[in-house]
C-alpha positions as CSV (number, residue, x, y, z in Angstrom):
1,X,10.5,-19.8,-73.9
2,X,12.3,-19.8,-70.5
3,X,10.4,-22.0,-68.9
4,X,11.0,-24.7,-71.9
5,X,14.6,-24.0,-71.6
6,X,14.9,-24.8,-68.5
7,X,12.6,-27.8,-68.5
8,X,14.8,-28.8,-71.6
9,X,18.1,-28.8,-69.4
10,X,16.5,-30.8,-67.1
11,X,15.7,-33.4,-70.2
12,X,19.3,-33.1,-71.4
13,X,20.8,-33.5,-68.0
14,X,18.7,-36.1,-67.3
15,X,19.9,-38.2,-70.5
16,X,23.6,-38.3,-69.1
17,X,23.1,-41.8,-67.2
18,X,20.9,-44.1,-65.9
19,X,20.6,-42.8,-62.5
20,X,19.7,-39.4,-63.6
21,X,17.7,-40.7,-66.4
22,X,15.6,-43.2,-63.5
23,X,15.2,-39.8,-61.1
24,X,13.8,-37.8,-64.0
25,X,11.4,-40.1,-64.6
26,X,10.4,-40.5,-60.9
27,X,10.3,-36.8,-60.8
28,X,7.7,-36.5,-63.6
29,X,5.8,-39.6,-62.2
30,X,5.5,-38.3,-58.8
31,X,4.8,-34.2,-60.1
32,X,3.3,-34.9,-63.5
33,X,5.6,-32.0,-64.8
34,X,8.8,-30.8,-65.0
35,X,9.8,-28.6,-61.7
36,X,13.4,-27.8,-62.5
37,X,14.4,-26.5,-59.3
38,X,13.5,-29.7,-57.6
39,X,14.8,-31.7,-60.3
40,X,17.9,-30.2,-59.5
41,X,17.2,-30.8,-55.8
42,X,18.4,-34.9,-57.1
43,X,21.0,-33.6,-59.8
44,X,22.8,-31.9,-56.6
45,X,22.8,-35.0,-54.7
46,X,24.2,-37.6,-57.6
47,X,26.5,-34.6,-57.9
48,X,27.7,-35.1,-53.8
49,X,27.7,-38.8,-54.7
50,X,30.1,-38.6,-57.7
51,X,32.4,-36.6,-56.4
52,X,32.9,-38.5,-53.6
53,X,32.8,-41.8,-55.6
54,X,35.9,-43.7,-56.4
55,X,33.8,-45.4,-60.1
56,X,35.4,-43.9,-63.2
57,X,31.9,-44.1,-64.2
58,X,30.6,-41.5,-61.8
59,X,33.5,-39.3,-62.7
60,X,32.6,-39.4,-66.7
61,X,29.0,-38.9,-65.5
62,X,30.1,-35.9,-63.8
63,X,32.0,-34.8,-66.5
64,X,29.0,-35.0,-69.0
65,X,26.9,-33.2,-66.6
66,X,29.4,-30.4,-66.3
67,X,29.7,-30.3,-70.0
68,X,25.6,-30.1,-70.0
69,X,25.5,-27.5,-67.3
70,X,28.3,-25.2,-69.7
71,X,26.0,-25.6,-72.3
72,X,23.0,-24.5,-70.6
73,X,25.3,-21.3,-69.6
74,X,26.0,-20.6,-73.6
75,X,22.2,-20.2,-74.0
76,X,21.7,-17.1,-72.1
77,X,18.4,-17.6,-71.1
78,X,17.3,-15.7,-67.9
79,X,15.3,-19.0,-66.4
80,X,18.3,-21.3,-67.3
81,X,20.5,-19.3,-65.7
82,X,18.5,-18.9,-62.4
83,X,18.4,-22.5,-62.1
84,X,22.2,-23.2,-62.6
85,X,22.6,-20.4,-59.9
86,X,20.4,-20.9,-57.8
87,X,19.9,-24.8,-57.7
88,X,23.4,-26.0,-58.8
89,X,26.2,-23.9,-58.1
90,X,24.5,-22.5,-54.5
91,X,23.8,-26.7,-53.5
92,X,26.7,-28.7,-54.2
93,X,29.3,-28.1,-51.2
94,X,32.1,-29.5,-53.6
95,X,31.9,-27.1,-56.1
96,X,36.2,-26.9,-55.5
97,X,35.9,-30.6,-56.6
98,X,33.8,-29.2,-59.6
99,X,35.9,-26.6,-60.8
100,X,38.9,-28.1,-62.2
101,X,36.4,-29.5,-65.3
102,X,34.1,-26.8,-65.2
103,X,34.0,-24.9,-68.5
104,X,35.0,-21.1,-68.7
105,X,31.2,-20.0,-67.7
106,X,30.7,-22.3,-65.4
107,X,34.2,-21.3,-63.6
108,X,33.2,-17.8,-63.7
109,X,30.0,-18.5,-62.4
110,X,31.5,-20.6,-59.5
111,X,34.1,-17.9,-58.6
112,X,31.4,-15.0,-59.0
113,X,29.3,-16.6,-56.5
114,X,32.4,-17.3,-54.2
115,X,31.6,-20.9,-54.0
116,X,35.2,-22.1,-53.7
């Protein structure tokens, strides 16, 4: 089941907006699966791009991903987990800008890892 979880965050994060929705599908295209690490490999670069961006459509985006990423937290799966850790909260270098709509596991998370 792990692996599903995680290839379903991937799906759900990838239905937030366009962008992520057109790099999901370039992702599959290219490896003709689901690799969630490198998946998030592109979800930690839009995230560099929307925090630095000055749309009020990157920041809902952002904010929907966020809530996505929270969610993926509340599962408790070992996989999921790992790749939040590990491919989220390690790669984005603005996890400060993050925090202050991060949910309460995704703060904890943040401040565990001493990302801020």
């Amino acid at each position: 089941m792990s692996r599903e979880a995680s290839q379903g965050l991937c799906k759900r994060v990838a239905q937030i907006c366009p962008e992520l929705s057109e790099l999901f599908q370039e992702h599959v295209d290219y490896h003709e699966e689901i690799l969630p690490h490198v998946f998030f490999g592109d979800v930690t670069r839009f995230v560099e791009e929307c925090v630095k961006s000055d749309k009020d459509q990157d920041h809902q985006a952002l904010r929907k991903l966020v809530e996505v990423i929270e969610q993926g937290l509340s599962e408790h799966d070992p996989d999921v987990d790992n790749l939040i850790y590990v491919s989220f909260i390690e790669n984005v270098p603005e996890m400060s800008d993050i925090l202050p709509i991060a949910g309460p596991k995704l703060s904890a998370a943040i401040r565990k890892f001493g990302m801020i």
